[in-house]
C-alpha positions in Angstrom: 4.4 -44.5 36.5 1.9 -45.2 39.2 -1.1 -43.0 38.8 -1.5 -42.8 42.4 2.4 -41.6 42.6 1.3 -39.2 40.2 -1.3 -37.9 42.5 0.4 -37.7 45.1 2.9 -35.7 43.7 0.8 -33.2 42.1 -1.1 -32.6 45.6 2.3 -31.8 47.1 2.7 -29.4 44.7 -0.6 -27.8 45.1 -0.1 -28.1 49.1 3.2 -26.2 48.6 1.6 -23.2 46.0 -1.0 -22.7 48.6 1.9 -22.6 51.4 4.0 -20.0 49.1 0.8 -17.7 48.9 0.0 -17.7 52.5 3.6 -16.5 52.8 3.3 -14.0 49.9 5.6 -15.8 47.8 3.0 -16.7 45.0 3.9 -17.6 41.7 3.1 -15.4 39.0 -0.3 -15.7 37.0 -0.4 -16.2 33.7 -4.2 -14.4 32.7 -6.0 -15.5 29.7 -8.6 -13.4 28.3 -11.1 -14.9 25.8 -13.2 -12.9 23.3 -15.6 -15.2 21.6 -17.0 -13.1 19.0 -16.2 -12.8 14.9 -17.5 -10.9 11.8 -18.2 -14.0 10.2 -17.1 -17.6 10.0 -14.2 -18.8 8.4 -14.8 -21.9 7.1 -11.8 -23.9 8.3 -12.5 -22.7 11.8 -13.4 -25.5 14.4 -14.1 -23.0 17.6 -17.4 -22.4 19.4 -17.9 -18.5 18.4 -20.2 -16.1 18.4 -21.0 -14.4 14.6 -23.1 -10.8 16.4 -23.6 -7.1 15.1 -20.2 -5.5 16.6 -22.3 -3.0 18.0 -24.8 -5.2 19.8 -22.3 -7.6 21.8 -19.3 -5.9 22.7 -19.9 -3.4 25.0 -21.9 -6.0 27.4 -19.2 -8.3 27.2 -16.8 -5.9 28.0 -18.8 -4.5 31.4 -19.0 -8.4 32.3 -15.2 -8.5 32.0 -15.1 -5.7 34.2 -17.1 -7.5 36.8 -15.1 -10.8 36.5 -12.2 -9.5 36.7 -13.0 -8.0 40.4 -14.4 -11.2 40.9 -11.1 -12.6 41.0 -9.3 -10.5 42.4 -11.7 -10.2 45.4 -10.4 -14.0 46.2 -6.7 -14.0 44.9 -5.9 -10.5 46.6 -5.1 -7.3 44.3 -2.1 -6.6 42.9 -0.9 -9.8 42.1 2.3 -10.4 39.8 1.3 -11.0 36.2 4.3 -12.5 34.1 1.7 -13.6 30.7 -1.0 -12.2 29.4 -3.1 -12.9 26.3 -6.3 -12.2 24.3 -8.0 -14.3 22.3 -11.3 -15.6 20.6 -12.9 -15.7 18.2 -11.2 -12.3 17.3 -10.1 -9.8 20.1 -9.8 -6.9 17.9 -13.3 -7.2 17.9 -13.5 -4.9 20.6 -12.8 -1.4 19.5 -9.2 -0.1 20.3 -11.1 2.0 23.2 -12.6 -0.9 24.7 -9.4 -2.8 24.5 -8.1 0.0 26.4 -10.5 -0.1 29.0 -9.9 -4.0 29.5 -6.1 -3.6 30.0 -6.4 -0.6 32.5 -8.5 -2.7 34.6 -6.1 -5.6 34.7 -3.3 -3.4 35.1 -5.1 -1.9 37.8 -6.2 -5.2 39.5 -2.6 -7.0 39.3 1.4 -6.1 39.0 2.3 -6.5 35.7 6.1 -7.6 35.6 8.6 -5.8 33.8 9.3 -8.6 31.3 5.4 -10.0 31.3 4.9 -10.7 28.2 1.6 -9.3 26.9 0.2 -10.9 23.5 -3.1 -11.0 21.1 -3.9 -13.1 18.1 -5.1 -10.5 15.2 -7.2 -10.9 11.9 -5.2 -8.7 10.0 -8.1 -8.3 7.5 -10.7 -6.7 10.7 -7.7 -5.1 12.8 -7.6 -1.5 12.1 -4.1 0.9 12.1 -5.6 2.6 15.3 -6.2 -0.5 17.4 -2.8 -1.8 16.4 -1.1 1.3 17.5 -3.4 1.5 20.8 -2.3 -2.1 21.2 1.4 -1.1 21.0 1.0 2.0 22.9 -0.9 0.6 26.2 1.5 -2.5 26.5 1.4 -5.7 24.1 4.3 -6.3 23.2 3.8 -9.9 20.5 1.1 -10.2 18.2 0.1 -12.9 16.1 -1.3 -12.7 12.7 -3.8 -15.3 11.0 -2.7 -16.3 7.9 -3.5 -19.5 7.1 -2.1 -19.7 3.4 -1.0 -17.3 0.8 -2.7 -18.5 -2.2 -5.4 -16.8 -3.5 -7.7 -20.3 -4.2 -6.9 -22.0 -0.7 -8.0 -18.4 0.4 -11.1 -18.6 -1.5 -12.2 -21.9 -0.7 -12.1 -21.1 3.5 -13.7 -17.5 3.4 -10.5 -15.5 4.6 -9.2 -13.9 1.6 -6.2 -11.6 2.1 -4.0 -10.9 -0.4 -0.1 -10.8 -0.4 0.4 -7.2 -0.2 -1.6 -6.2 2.4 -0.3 -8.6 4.6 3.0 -8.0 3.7 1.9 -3.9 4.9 0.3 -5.3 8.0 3.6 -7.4 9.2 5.8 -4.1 8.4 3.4 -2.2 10.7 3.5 -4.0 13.4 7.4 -3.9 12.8 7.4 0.2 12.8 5.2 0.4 15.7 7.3 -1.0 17.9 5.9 -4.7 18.7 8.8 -7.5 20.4 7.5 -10.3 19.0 5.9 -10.6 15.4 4.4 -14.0 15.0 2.4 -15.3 11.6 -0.1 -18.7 12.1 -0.4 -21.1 8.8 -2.8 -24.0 8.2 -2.0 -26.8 6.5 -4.4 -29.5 5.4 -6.8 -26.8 3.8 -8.8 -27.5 0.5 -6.5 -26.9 -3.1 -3.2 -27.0 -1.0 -0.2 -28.6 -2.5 2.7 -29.2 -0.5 4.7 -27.3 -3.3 2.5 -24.4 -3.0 2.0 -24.5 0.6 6.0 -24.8 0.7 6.5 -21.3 -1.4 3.9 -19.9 1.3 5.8 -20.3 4.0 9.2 -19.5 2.3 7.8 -16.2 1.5 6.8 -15.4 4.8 10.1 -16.7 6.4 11.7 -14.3 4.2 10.2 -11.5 5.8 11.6 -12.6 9.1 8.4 -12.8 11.5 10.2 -13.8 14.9 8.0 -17.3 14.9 5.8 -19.3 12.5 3.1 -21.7 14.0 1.9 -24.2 11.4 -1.0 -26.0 12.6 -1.8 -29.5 11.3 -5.9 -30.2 12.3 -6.5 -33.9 12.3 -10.1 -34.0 10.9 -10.1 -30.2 8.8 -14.2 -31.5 7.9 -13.8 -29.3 4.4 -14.8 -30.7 1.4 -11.5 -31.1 -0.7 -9.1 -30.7 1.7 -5.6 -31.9 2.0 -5.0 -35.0 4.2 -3.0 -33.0 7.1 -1.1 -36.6 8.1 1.3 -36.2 4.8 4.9 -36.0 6.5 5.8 -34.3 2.8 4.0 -31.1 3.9 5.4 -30.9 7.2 8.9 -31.7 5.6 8.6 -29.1 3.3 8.1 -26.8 6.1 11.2 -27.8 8.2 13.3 -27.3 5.0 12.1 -23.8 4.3 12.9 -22.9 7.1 16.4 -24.0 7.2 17.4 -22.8 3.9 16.3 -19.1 4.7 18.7 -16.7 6.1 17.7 -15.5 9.5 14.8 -18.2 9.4 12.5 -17.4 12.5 11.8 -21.1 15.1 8.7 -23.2 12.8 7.1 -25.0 15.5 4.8 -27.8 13.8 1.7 -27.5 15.9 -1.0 -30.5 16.0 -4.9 -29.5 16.7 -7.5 -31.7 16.3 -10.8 -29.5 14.5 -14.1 -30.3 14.6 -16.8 -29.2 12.4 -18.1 -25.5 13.5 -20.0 -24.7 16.5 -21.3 -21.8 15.1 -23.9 -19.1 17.4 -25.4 -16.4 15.9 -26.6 -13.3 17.8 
């Protein structure tokens, strides 16, 4: 295709949002929140965040959130329609459930929120307490996904994110009894001491528990000494199949994401 054609078409399409906001017919916005903060570093993690003192960080950031927010909705106009919204980092259950309830009356306050938005946040199950997964439930989100990289304790081990069976297990059935839409669980695979066998009877267990989607991200360049080569098409079929031969299998979407080695700041 022409690139100038292509150009061109996406300015008319600009030309014609701008035209459909003068006239108050605006799409809705899809907001994105980022908290860039963590405990401590995983060691498979490729993102630029900040390891800080919970204590020290969070409440600044949160009162420059504040700010930003009016910021933009000084220029868009309030009350804009909202149909997405999500939170992530780092780890947004960072912020204490009280603080996360702060951030999502201002937004609520700033924009219209549509009845169907959908409203989600990425969780570490391991820092993400009861009370900020109820206070997430209560003042709106309605999916949540869980980091879990890989079931086995050695792979767990090896990348500094050690959560056993169980308590996963218990922090998938809460989010279940508290009420939430959308229960989604995120795998790696390519990690150090995977097998495809054992990666397989990973993500069969955790189909059979019937989370409504499984993301299984494949990083081209995992940097980690060890580490499975992510291009085998054996681990990604193993994946596909057990998923088919699970009742009630949730969608596996195969996910591709290129890591880096660790941009890490320290507060």
């Amino acid at each position: 295709m022409d690139p100038r054609r292509v150009a061109e078409d996406k300015l008319d399409g600009l030309v014609e949002q701008y035209r459909a906001m003068l006239r108050g017919e605006a799409p809705p916005l899809t907001l994105y929140v980022h908290v860039p903060f963590c405990q401590d570093r995983c060691l498979y993690c490729g993102c630029n965040v900040v390891i800080a003192p919970q204590d020290k960080v969070s409440e600044p950031y949160v009162e420059v959130l504040e700010k930003e927010i009016a910021l933009h909705t000084k220029e868009l106009g309030r009350r804009r329609r909202v149909s997405q919204l999500h939170l992530g980092g780092g780890t947004p259950t960072y912020l204490s459930p009280a603080q996360l309830e702060r951030l999502v009356g201002w937004l609520t306050n700033e924009f219209e929120f549509q009845p169907e938005a959908e409203i989600s946040i990425e969780v570490d199950p391991v820092v993400t307490t009861e009370e900020h997964v109820r206070t997430l439930r209560r003042i709106g989100f309605n999916r949540i996904s869980m980091g879990v990289q890989d079931l086995c304790p050695r792979v767990q081990e090896a990348v500094k994110r050690v959560q056993p069976v169980q308590f996963t297990h218990d922090f998938y059935s809460l989010c279940r009894d508290v009420g939430f839409e959308s229960v989604n669980m995120d795998l790696i695979y390519g990690l150090p001491y995977q097998t495809v066998e054992r990666f397989g009877e990973t993500v069969e267990q955790i189909v059979r528990w019937g989370p409504d989607r499984v993301a299984v991200v494949v990083p081209d360049r995992p940097g980690l000494p060890g580490h499975r080569h992510p291009r085998d098409e054996r681990g990604a079929a193993v994946v596909v199949r057990a998923g088919r031969g699970c009742r009630d299998h949730p969608d596996i979407d195969l996910v591709s994401r290129r890591s880096s080695c660790p941009l890490t700041n320290r507060v």
